[in-house]
Structure formats: structure tokens, C-alpha cells
N, C-alpha and C positions, 0 to 999 in steps of 0.2 A: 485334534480335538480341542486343543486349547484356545486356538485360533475362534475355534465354531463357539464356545463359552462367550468369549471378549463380543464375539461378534452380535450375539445374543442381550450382551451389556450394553451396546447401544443405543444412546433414546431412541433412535426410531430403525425397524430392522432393515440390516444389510449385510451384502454379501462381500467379503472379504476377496478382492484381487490382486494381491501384490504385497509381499513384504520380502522386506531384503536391510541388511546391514547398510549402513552409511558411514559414513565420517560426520556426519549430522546426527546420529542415532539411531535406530529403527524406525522404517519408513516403510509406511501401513497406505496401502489405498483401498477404498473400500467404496461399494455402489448399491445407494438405496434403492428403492423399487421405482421408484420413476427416474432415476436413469442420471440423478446427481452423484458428482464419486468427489470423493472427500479425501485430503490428503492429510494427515497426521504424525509426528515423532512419537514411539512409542503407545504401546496397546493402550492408556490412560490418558496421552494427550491430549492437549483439546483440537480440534481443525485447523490445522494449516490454509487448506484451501478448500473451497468449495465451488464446483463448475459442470456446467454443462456441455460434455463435449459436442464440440460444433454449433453451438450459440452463444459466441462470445457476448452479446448483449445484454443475454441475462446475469448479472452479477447477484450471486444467490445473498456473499454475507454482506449484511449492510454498512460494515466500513470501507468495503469495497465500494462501495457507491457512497459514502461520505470521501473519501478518498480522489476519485473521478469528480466527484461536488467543486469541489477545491479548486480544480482547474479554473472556475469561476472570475479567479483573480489574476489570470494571464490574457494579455490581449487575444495573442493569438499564437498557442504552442507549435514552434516546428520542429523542436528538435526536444527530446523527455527521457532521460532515466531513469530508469525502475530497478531499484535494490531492493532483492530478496524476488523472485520469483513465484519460488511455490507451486501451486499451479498450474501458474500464469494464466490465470483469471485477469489482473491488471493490464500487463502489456498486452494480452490478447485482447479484451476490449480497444484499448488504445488506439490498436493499428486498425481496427472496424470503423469507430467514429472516425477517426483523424488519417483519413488514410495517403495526405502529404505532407505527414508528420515521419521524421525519422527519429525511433527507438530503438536506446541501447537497454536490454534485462541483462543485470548484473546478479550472478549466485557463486556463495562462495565452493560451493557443493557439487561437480559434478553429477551424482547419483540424481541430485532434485532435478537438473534439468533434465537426466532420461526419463524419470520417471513420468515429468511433466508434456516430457515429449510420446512419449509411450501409450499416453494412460491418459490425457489429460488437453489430446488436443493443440498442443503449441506448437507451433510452426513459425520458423523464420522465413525472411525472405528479403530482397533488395531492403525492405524501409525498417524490420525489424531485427536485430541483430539480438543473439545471447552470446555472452561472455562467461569465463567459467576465470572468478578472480575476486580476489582480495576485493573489499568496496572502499574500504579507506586507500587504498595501493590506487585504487581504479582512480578514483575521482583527487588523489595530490598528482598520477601524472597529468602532463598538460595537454592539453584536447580544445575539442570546441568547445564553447559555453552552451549551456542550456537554459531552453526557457522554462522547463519545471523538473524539477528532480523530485521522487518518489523513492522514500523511504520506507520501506513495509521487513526489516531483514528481521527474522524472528526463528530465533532456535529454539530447541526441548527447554531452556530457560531464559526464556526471554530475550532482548535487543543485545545482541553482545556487545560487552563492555568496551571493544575500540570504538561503535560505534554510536555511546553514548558521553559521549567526551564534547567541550566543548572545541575543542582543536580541530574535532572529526565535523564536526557542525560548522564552523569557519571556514573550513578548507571545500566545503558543500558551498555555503555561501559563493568563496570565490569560483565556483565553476558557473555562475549562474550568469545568463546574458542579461543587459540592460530590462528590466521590468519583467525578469525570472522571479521565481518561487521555489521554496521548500517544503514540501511536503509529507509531513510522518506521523507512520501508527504509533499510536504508543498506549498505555495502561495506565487506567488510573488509581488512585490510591483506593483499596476497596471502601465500600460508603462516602467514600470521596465527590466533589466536580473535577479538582483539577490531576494531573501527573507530577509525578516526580519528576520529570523530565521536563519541565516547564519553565523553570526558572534558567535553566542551563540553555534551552532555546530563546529564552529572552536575554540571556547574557548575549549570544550568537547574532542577533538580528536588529535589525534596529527598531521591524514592529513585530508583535506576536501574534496572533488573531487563534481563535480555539473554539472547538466544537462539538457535542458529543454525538454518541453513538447510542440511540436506544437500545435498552435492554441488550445491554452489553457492557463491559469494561471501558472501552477503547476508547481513546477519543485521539481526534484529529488535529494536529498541530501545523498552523503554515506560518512560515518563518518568510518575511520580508525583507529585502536587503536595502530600501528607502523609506522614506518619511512620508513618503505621498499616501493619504487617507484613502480606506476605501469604502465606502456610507453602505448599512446593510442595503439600503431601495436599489443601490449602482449593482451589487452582489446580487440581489435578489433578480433584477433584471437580465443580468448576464446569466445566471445559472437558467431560467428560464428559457433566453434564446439558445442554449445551449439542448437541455431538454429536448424543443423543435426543432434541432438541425441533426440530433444526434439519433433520435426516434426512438429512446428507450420510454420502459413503460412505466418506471418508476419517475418520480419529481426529484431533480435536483436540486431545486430550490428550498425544498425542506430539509434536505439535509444538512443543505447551507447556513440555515436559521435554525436549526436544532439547538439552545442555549448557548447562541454564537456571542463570543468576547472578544472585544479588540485587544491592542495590545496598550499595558501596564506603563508608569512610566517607568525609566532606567532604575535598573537598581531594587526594582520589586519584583516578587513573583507575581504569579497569576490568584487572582480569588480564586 
């Protein structure tokens, strides 16, 4: 009964399929009427995740697709990490568009990847792999470099605190190959533009570029590990061709140029 109340408390109605205990907290999935299932911590949470199973394309929340935006600034991704899973809405699209890209999802959580496997659509295979591990452990041991690392790890409160370190950010850096990127959701201050998190990625990087998220919190952080400039018209082009190779139905490009900021000089935050 209590389940049917909560479930009734949601903005838009749905039906409750799964809860269970975690090491992550209570772990609620639950499926609107047209067939999106939401993943959440605890009956109050906000979404974890939101997907379509079996149309990895459609990416429902739109930091997920300012996130995918971002890619904009790699020539050309073959090799992606994705921490924090969730859903796996993220590396499931990934492996769609890019499908001779090889992806490691990294969750600290067991349970999130049943669930996500269960309930939610994710599927590995030769190009997509999931790991059940540490993400700081994951990305100091030594491995390949990559061309984009994705940052999305988000518990019942928030980016856990190893993962908000600038040491935990440097040591990202060094995993990244020649003209890689970093990639992260993060929060921003409320009535705010920028994150708290911002300054501590401009300590980490040597350019910072930032972006928001309508109607939403979130904004988009990509951390660069050179000097080399990247002009919005270069970004804007690229997120474009990317749009048409990729055939999704939403614009990259706008989320690219959604109050997009380059980066600061040394030793200052973001405005």
C-alpha cells in the first residue's frame, strides 16, 4: 500500500516495478504509461535514470544529451568511459552511434547494474564492457588512455566525495589519450550559472569550457588537458555533423551553445 501512495506522488502516473535494498540505498524502478521506466534512490529521490528500453536513441533527460553534445570536442572517440551507469542510458546510446568505439561503464554498485540489466535494457558485448568497481581504483590503475571519459557517478547524495577531489580529476586527466576529454555532470549552485565544482575542474585542466542544462540544475563540465582553442562556429559544426551521422532527433548543437563558457584564466573560477 505504501508503495501504491508514493507511486501516486509522482508528477506524472506510474507504475511501480522493482525495489530492493542496495549498498547504494533503495532502488525504485518504476514505468510511466508510455513505456519510460525511471530509476531512482529512495521513494523521494529525484531520477537517476530515464530510458526507453530498446531505443537507446532516444535519450529522455536532457543532460544526457548535453552530455553526448560534448563529445563535439573529440576528433574522433574510439575508446569512452562512462562512470556511474544508472540506467545506462549513456553507454547504451554510445555503443548505437559509435558502434567502433570501445566502452568501459564503470558502477560502483553491483545491484545498479542488475537492475539496469534487468529493467532497463543494457546489454554488453565485444565493444561494450561493464565493470562492477571503485572509479577512482578503476581509472589510477594503468590501462589504455582514452579519448573521452564521462563522468555522470551520482548517489542518494550527490557526486561522492572521492570523486570530487581535485587528485580524483588529475588522475582522470592522466588517463586521457592525445586530444581526449573530460566529461562531467554536476549541480549547480541553486539560482546560480556556475557549480561548485568548477573551480576544482579549472584547477585540474588546463582549459574549462561549461554549459547549461535547461530547466534543470545540471550543468555540463568538459575539462581539457591542452591549450589548443576550440571557437564555438568549430563546436557548432562539429556537434552538427555529428547530429547527421548519428540520426538522433534532438539538435546537438543546441545543447552545445546552451550559455556555453570557455575556460577562465589560471587561478580563477568560472562566472
Amino acid at each position: 500500500m505504501a508503495q501504491a501512495r508514493v507511486a501516486r506522488a509522482f508528477e506524472h502516473p506510474r507504475k511501480v516495478l522493482h525495489v530492493a535494498k542496495s549498498s547504494a540505498g533503495l532502488l525504485i524502478v518504476s514505468e510511466d504509461e508510455e513505456g519510460r521506466r525511471y530509476l531512482q534512490f529512495g521513494w523521494l529521490g529525484a531520477s537517476q535514470s530515464v530510458v526507453w528500453p530498446g531505443f537507446p536513441l532516444r535519450l529522455e533527460s536532457d543532460y544526457t544529451r548535453a552530455m553526448v553534445a560534448a563529445l563535439a570536442f573529440v576528433a574522433e572517440p574510439r575508446r569512452i568511459l562512462v562512470v556511474g551507469v544508472g540506467g545506462g542510458a549513456i553507454p547504451m546510446f554510445l555503443r548505437t552511434v559509435l558502434p567502433e568505439a570501445h566502452i568501459d561503464a564503470v558502477d560502483l554498485h553491483p545491484e545498479v547494474l542488475d537492475v539496469a540489466r534487468r529493467y532497463f535494457g543494457f546489454r554488453e558485448d565485444a565493444a561494450l564492457h561493464a565493470h562492477v568497481a571503485d572509479a577512482r581504483r578503476f581509472i589510477a590503475t594503468p590501462g589504455p588512455p582514452y579519448d573521452a571519459i564521462l563522468l555522470d557517478a551520482y548517489g542518494p547524495r550527490g557526486i561522492p566525495p572521492a570523486l570530487a577531489t581535485r587528485e580524483f580529476l588529475q588522475a582522470t586527466r592522466a588517463r586521457l589519450a592525445p586530444g581526449g576529454v573530460v566529461i562531467g555532470n554536476v549541480l549547480r549552485f541553486p539560482g546560480k550559472w556556475n557549480s561548485s565544482m568548477a573551480r576544482t575542474w579549472q584547477e585540474s585542466f588546463a582549459q574549462l569550457h561549461a554549459f547549461t542544462v535547461e530547466e534543470s540544475a545540471n550543468q555540463i563540465l568538459v575539462g581539457l588537458p591542452d591549450a589548443k582553442k576550440r571557437s564555438r562556429a568549430e563546436l557548432n559544426a562539429r556537434a552538427e555533423q555529428l547530429t547527421r551521422e548519428w540520426g538522433v532527433a534532438f539538435s546537438l548543437r543546441s545543447r552545445v551553445a546552451r550559455r556555453y563558457q570557455g575556460s577562465a584564466p589560471p587561478g580563477r573560477g568560472a562566472r
